[in-house]
C-alpha positions in Angstrom: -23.6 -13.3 -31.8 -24.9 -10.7 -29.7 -23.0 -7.1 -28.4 -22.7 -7.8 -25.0 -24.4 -5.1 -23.1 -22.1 -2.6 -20.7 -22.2 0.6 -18.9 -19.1 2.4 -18.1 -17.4 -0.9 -17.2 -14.9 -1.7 -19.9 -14.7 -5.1 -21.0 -11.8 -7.6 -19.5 -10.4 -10.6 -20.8 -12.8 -12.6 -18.5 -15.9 -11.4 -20.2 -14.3 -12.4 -24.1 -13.5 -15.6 -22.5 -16.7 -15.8 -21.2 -18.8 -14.8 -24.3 -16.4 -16.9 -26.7 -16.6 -19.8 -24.3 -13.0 -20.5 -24.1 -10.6 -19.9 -21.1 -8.4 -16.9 -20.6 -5.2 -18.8 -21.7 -7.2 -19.1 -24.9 -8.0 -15.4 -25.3 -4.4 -14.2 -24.3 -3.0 -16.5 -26.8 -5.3 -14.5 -29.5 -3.9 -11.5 -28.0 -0.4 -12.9 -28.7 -0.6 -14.1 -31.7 0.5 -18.2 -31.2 0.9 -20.0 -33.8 -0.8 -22.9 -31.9 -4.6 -22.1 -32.2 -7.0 -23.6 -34.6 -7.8 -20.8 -37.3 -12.0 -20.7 -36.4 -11.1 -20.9 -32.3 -8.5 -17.8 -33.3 -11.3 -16.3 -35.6 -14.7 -17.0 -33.0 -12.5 -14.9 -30.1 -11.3 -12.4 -32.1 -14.9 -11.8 -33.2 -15.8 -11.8 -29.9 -13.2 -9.3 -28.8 -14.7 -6.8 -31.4 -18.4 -6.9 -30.6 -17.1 -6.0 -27.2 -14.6 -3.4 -27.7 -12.0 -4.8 -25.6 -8.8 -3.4 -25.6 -5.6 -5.1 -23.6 -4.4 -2.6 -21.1 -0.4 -3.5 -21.7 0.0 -1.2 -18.6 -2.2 -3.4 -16.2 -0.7 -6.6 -17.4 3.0 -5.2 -17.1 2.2 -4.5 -13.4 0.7 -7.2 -12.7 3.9 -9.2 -13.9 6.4 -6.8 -12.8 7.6 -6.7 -16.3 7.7 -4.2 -19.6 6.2 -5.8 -22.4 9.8 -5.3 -24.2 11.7 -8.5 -25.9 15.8 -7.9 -25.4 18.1 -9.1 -27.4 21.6 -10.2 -26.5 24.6 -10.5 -29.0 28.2 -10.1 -29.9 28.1 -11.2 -33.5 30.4 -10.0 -36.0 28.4 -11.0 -39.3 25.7 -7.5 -39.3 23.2 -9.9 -41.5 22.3 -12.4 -39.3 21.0 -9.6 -36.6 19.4 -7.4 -38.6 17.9 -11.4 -40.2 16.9 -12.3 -36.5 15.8 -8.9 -35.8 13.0 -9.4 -38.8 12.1 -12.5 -37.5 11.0 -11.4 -34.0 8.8 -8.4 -35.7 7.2 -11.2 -37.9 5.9 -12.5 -34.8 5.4 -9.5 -32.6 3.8 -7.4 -35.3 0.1 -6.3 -33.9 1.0 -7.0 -30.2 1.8 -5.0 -27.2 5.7 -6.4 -27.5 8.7 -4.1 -28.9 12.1 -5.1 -29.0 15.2 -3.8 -27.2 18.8 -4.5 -28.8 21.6 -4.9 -26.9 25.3 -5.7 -28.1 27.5 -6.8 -25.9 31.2 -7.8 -25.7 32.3 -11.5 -25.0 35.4 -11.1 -24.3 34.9 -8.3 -21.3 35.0 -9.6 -17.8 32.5 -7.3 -16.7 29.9 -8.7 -20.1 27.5 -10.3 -17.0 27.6 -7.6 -14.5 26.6 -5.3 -17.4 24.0 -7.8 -18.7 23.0 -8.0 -15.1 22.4 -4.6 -15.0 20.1 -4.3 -18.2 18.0 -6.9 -17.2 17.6 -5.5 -14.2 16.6 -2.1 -15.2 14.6 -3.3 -18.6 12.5 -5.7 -16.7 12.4 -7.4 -19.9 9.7 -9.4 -20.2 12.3 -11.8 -21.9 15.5 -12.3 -23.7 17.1 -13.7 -26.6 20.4 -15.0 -27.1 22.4 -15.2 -30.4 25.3 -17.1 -30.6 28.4 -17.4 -29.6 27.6 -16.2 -26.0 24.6 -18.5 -26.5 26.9 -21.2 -25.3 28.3 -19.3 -22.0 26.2 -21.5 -19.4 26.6 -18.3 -16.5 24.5 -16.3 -18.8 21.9 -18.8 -19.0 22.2 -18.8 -15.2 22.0 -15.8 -14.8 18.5 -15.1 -16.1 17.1 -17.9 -14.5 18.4 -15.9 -11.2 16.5 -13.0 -12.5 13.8 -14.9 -13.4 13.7 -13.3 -17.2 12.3 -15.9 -19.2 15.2 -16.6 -22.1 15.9 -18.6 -25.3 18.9 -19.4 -26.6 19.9 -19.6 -30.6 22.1 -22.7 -31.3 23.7 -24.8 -33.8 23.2 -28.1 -31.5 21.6 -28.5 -28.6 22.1 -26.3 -25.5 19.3 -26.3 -23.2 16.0 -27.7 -22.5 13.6 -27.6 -25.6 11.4 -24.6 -24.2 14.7 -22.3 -24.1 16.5 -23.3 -27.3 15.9 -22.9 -30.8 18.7 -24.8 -32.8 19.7 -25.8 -36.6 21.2 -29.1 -37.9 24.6 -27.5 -38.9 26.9 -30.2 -39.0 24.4 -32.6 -40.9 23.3 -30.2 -43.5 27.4 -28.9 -43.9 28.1 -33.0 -44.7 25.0 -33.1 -46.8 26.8 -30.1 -49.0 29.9 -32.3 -48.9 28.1 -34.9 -50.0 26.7 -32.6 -53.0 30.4 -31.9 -53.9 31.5 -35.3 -54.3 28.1 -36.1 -56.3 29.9 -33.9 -58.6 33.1 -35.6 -59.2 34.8 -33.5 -56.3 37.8 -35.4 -54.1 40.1 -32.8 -53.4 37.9 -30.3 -50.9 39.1 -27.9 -49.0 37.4 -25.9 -45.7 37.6 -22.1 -44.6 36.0 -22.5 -41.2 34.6 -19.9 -38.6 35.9 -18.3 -35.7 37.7 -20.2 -32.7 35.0 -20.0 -29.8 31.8 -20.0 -32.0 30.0 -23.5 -31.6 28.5 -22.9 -35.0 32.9 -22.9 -36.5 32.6 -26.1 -34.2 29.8 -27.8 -35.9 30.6 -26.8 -39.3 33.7 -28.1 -39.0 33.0 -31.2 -37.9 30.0 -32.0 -40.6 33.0 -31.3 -43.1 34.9 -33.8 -41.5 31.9 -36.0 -41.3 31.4 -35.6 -44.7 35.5 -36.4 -46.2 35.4 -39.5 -43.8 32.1 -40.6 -44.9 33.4 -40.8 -48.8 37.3 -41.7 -47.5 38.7 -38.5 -48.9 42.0 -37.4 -47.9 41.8 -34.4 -45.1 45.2 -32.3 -46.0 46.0 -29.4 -43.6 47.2 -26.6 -46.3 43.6 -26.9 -47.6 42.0 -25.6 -43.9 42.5 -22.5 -43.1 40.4 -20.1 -40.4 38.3 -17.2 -41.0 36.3 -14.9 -38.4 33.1 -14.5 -40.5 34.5 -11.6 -42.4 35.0 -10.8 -46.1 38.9 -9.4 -45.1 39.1 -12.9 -43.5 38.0 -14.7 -46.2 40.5 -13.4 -48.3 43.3 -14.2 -46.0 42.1 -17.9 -45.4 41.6 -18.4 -49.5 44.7 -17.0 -50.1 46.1 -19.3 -48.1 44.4 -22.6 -49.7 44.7 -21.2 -53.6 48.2 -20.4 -53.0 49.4 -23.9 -52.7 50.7 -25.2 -55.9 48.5 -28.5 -55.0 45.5 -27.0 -54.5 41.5 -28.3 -54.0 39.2 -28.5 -56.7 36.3 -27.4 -54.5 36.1 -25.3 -51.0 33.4 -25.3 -48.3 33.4 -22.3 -46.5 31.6 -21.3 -43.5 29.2 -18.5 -44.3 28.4 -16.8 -47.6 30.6 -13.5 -46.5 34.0 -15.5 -46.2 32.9 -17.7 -49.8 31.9 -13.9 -51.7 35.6 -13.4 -50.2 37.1 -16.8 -51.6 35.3 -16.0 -55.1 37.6 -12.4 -55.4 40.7 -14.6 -54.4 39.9 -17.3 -57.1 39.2 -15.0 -59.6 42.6 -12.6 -59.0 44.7 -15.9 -59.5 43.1 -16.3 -62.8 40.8 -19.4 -61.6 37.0 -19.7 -62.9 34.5 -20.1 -60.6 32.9 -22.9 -61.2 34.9 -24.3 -64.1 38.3 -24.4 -62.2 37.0 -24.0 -58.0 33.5 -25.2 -56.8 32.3 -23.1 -53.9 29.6 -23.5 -51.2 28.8 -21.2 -48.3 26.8 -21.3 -45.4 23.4 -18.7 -44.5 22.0 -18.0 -47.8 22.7 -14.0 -47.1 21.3 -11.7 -50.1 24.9 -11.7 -51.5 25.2 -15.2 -52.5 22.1 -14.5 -54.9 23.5 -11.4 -56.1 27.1 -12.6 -57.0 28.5 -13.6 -60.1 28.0 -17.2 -60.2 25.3 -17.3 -58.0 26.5 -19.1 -55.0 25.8 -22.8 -54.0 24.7 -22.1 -49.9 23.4 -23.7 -47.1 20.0 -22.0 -46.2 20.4 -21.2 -42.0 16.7 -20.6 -41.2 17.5 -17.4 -39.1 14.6 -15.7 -39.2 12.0 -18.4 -39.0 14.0 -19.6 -35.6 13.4 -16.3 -34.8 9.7 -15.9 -35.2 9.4 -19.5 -33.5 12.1 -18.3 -30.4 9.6 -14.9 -30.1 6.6 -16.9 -29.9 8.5 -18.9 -27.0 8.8 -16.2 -24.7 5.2 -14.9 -25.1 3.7 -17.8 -25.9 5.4 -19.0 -22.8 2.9 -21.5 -21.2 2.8 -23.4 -24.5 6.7 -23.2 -25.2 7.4 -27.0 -25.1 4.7 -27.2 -27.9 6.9 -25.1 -30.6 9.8 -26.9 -32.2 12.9 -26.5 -31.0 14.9 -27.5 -34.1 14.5 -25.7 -37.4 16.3 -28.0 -40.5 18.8 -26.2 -42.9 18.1 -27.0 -46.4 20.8 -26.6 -49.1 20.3 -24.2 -52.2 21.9 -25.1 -55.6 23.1 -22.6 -57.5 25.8 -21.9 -60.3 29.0 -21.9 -58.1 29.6 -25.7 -58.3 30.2 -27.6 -61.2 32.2 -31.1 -62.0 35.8 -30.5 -61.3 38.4 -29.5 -64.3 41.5 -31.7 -62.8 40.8 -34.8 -60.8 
């Protein structure tokens, strides 16, 4: 292939769709990295674009859409790991494009949380948003940026909007898979620490747990649920609560690794061995469930893949029905489960 002749003229995204004989939705999506070209179309254009010396003009482009080439994200999330997870996921898929990305916490519980988000968008002119849970679920936000026309994808744990604007995991079929795990092991007597009141990710955890008990016609007894906010202080309180009881549970499923590290320190202060004496499973598969002692039986929550495939939704916009909208959970065995001592 040839070097196309040129004077002073640079080269535009017309002439390397013209030389590599595809369209111009073709070239951008070379520019942007999808995930959903052929490797030798992705290889011919980027060829192409260097035997020309063309250079995207973010600039140009931004005008001409009346939008910076910035990516925002939304959140009021009290566990620090799953941002900075979802943060690494969106520069998986932004890395060697014109896109950066704009943090932005906010506070649920405000009555002024969608004037101010109104206000950011408006002065960003994002070229699009994402939305972490639990203000994920608040329908006038969604609203909102379809009034400001900022493209937007919001981060689930069941279904919340149209395919192209959602990325979503299986919680509460992978939570009764894990229950399912427990009583594989001998476990009946199972016990829950569950997430905060107004996350729909508590909401579906809890109710795969409850799946799970029905499914194998285990008893559900109050003193073994008790609530947690995603913290480790939390976790403490709520496991104090459950290994207090005289009649306690052999095993515990708690809602994300944080709150189970938590529920470890409480077993092992009232003398019990983990996982001799109290099976424990937690939820994310956060760098401290490998690096306690036992290693702890988790869920794996996909954060940063649904990340990477949310990114590629906003600038891989025209093709955003194509990605998946539903990323599986997958359990990891480790050492914290074992058959139970007392039946």
């Amino acid at each position: 292939m040839g070097t196309e002749k040129r004077g002073e003229r640079q080269p535009t995204i017309n002439d390397v769709a013209r030389v590599a004989g595809v369209s111009k939705k073709t070239v951008s999506r070379v520019i942007n990295r999808s995930p959903l070209l052929k490797d030798d179309t992705r290889s011919k254009v980027e060829q192409v674009i260097a035997d020309l010396g063309y250079v995207p003009n973010p600039q140009a482009r931004a005008l001409a859409l009346r939008r910076n080439f910035l990516l925002g994200l939304l959140h009021d999330n009290p566990n620090a790991q799953t941002v900075l997870n979802f943060q690494e996921g969106v520069l998986d898929a932004i890395r060697d494009t014109n896109f950066a990305l704009v943090v932005r916490p906010v506070n649920r519980h405000s009555p002024d949380m969608l004037d101010d988000i109104r206000d950011f968008l408006e002065k960003q002119r994002l070229y699009g948003v994402f939305i972490l849970p639990p203000i994920s679920e608040n329908e006038e936000l969604a609203a909102l940026c379809r009034e400001l026309d900022c493209a937007y994808v919001r981060m689930g744990s069941t279904q919340l909007d149209s395919p192209q604007y959602l990325v979503e995991s299986n919680d509460r079929e992978i939570v009764a898979s894990a229950i399912d795990h427990l009583v594989e092991m001998g476990h009946r007597r199972i016990g829950l620490i569950e997430g905060p009141e107004g996350f729909r990710s508590a909401y579906e955890r809890r109710e795969g747990f409850l799946d799970g008990i029905r499914r194998h016609g285990l008893e559900y007894r109050a003193q073994w649920h008790a609530p947690g906010q995603y913290t480790f202080d939390s976790g403490i309180d709520a496991a104090d609560r459950i290994l207090g009881e005289a009649d306690r549970p052999t095993a515990i499923f708690v809602s994300n690794d944080e709150m189970a590290a938590a529920a470890m320190h409480v077993a092992r202060g009232k003398g019990l061995l983990v996982p001799e004496d109290l099976s424990i499973i937690g939820f994310d598969d956060s760098p401290i469930a490998s690096h306690i002692w036992p290693p702890l039986t988790t869920v794996r929550w996909p954060i940063r893949e649904m990340a990477s495939v949310a990114a590629h939704k906003l600038i891989d916009s025209v093709d955003a029905d194509k990605l998946p909208s539903r990323l599986p959970s997958t359990l990891i065995r480790r050492s914290s489960v074992a058959p139970p001592r007392m039946k």
